[in-house]
Each structure stands twice: as structure tokens, then as C-alpha cells.
C-alpha positions as CSV (number, residue, x, y, z in Angstrom):
1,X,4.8,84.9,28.3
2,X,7.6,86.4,26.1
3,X,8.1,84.7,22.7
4,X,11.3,82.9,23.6
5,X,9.6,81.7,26.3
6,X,6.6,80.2,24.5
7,X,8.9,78.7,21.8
8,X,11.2,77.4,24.6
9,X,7.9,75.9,26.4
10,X,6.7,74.6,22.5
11,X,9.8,72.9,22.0
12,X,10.4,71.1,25.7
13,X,6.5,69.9,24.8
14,X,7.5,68.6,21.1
15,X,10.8,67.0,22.8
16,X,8.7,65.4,25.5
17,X,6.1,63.8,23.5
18,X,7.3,62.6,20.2
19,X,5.1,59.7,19.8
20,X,2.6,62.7,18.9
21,X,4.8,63.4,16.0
22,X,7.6,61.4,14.4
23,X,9.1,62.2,11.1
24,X,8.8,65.9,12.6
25,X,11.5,67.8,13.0
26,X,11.5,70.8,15.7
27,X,14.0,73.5,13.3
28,X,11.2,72.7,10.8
29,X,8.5,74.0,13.4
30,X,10.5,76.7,15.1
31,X,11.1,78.2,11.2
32,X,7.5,78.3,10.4
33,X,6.7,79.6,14.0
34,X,9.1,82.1,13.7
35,X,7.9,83.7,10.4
36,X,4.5,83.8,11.5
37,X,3.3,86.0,14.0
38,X,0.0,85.4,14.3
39,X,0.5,81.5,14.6
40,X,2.2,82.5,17.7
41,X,-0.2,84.9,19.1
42,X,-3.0,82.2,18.5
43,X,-0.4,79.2,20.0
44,X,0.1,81.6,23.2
45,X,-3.8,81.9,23.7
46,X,-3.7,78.0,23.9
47,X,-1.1,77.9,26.3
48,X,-2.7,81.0,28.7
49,X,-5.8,79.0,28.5
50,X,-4.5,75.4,29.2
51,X,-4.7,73.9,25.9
52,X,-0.4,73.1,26.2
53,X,-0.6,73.0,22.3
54,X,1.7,70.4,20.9
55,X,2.7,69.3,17.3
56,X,0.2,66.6,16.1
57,X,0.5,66.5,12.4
58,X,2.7,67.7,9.1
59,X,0.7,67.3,5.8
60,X,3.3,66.3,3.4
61,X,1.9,68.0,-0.1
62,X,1.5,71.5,1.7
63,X,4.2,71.4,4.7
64,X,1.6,72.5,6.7
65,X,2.5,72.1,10.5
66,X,-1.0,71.2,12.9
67,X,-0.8,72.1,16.0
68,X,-3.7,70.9,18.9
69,X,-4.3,71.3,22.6
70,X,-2.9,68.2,24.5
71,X,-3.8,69.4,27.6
72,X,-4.9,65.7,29.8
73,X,-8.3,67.2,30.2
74,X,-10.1,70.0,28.5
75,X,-8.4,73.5,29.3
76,X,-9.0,74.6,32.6
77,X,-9.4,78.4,31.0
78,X,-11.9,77.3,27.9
79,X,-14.6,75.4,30.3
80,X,-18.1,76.6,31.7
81,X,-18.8,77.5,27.7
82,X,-22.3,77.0,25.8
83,X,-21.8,75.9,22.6
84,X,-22.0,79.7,20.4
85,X,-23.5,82.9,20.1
86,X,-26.8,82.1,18.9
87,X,-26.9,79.6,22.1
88,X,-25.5,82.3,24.5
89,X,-27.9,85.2,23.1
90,X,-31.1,82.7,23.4
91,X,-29.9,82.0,26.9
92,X,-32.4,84.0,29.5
93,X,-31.1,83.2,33.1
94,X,-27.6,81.8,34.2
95,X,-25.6,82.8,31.3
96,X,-22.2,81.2,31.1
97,X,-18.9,83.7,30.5
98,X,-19.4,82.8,26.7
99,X,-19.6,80.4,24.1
100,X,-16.7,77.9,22.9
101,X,-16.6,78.7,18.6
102,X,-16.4,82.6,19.7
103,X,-13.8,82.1,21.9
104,X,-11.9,80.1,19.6
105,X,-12.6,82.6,16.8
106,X,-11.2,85.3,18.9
107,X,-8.2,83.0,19.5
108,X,-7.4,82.3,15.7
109,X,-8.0,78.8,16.3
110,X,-10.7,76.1,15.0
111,X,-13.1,73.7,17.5
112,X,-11.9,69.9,17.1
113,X,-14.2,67.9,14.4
114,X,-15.5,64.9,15.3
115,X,-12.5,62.7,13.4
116,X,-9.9,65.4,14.5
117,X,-11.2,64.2,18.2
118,X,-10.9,60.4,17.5
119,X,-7.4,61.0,16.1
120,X,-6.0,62.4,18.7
121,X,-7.2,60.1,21.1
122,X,-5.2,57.8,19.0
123,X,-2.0,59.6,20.6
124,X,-3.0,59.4,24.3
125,X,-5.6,59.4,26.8
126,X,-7.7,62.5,27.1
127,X,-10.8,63.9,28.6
128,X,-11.1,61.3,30.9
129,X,-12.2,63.4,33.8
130,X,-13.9,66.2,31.3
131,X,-15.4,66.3,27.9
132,X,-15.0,68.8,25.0
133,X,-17.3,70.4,22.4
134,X,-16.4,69.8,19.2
135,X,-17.1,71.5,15.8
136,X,-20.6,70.3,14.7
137,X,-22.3,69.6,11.3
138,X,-24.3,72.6,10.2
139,X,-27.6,70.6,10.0
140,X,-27.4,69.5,13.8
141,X,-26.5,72.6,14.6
142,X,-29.7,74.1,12.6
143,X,-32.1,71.8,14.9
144,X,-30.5,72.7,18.3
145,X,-27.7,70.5,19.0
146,X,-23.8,70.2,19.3
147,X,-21.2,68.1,19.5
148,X,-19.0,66.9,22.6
149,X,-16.7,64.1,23.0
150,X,-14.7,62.2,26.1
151,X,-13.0,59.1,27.2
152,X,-14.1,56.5,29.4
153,X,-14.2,53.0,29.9
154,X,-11.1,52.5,27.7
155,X,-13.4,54.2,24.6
156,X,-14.0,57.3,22.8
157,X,-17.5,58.6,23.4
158,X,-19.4,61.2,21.7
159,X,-22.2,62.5,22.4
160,X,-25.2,65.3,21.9
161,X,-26.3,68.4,24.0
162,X,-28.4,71.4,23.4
163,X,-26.2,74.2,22.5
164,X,-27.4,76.4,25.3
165,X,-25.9,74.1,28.2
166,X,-22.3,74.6,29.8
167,X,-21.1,72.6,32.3
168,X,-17.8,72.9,34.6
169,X,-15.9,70.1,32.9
170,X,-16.5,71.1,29.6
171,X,-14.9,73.0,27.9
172,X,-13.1,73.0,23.9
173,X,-10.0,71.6,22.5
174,X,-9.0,73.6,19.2
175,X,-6.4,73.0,16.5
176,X,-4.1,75.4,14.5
177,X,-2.3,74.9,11.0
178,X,1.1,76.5,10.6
């Protein structure tokens, strides 16, 4: 996808949904998007993979601009992922493609925490069919475990997994700051 392209897509996304940011406006965006070359490498990653990345936030001291996937359910091209390298090297047999914080390291993006996750479900329905890994606390990460979150029943839910596992309907929702 060309750049006008991906900012054209960006802004049809931002016009579409601005319940997901009011007080926002889109010149504001496209200016910082447009001096920033590497936000829009990393913002074109989410969109190859899914994420349809869409304006969630604007911190009002720094200006900063945060973007997220708001993708329905967790990118189709970020799934089948254990949780990180450690996980992925300690796997033996049926080794999934790779592991969700890599691939969002190599895609200049950040896992979802915990309260990042919550927040957004604030704005809309998501993961109701799939569930996402989010970023975990280092000392549950140190015994074995990670994050993941979905929606059912009208809730948020999140839960616990042993970083080695992957399923097909999980997969990582990740966040940018512009």
C-alpha cells in the first residue's frame, strides 16, 4: 500500500468512527503522520496484518497522538502466536510461526496492557469471537505465564495461559504513539 493510500484508508477509518476520538482533529493526525516516517511504516504493518489501526487517544500535555488496532476481532495476520521468544525457543514439537512481543517489536509497535485492553473495550465491542495477548507484568512472566483478554457475555475477561501455547483465535492487538 502506497502512502497516500494508507493515509487515505487512516482518515476514511478516523472519519468513520469518531466516537473513538472526539476533540481530535484529522489535519492534526495527518501533520504528525506526515513528518514521521516510521510512525507510518509501523501503522502500515498494522493494516497488512489486520489490526485497521485507528486514532484512540491525544495526551493533552505532550500532543502525543495513540494509535490502536480496532480490528472487530484480533488481526487475522497476528494469530497462531505463543506468547515470546523465550516461549518459542523452549517449545520442542509444534512450534507456532512466532511469538506475539517479537512480532510487535519488529513492527515498531507495543502489546496492549491490561488497562490499555479495558479502555478500549470502552469504545466498542471486540474480541468477541477471539482473544488477544496482552503485555504482561514481568513477575508473571518470570513464573511462566501471560496475559490474554476477550469479550463475552456482555464483559471483559482476562485471563492466564502458559506462554508456550498459541491458539488460532489468538492473536495481539498493539498500540502506537505518534
Amino acid at each position: 500500500m502506497k502512502r497516500q493510500d494508507l493515509l487515505q484508508t487512516l482518515k476514511t477509518r478516523f472519519d468513520q468512527n469518531p466516537h473513538r476520538h472526539p476533540d481530535i482533529l484529522w489535519a492534526d493526525v495527518q501533520a504528525k503522520l506526515e513528518s514521521n516516517p516510521n510512525a507510518l511504516k509501523s501503522l502500515q504493518a498494522m493494516e497488512t496484518t489486520g489490526g485497521e489501526p485507528d486514532v484512540i487517544d491525544q495526551n493533552k500535555e505532550t500532543g502525543l497522538i495513540t494509535f490502536c488496532d480496532c480490528a472487530k476481532e484480533s488481526p487475522t495476520g497476528r494469530r497462531s502466536l505463543c506468547y515470546d521468544r523465550p516461549a518459542l525457543d523452549a517449545r520442542k514439537v509444534n512450534k507456532p510461526k512466532g511469538s506475539a512481543v517479537e512480532m510487535a517489536e519488529e513492527m515498531g509497535i507495543a502489546l496492549l496492557t491490561e488497562d490499555q485492553y479495558r479502555a478500549l473495550q470502552q469504545l466498542g465491542e471486540f474480541d468477541a469471537k477471539t482473544s488477544s495477548w496482552l503485555a504482561t507484568p514481568p513477575e508473571l512472566r518470570a513464573l511462566g505465564g501471560a496475559l490474554f483478554g476477550d469479550y463475552r457475555y456482555e464483559r471483559v475477561f482476562v485471563y492466564h495461559n502458559g506462554v508456550q501455547s498459541y491458539y488460532a483465535a489468538r492473536g495481539f492487538r498493539g498500540w502506537l504513539c505518534v
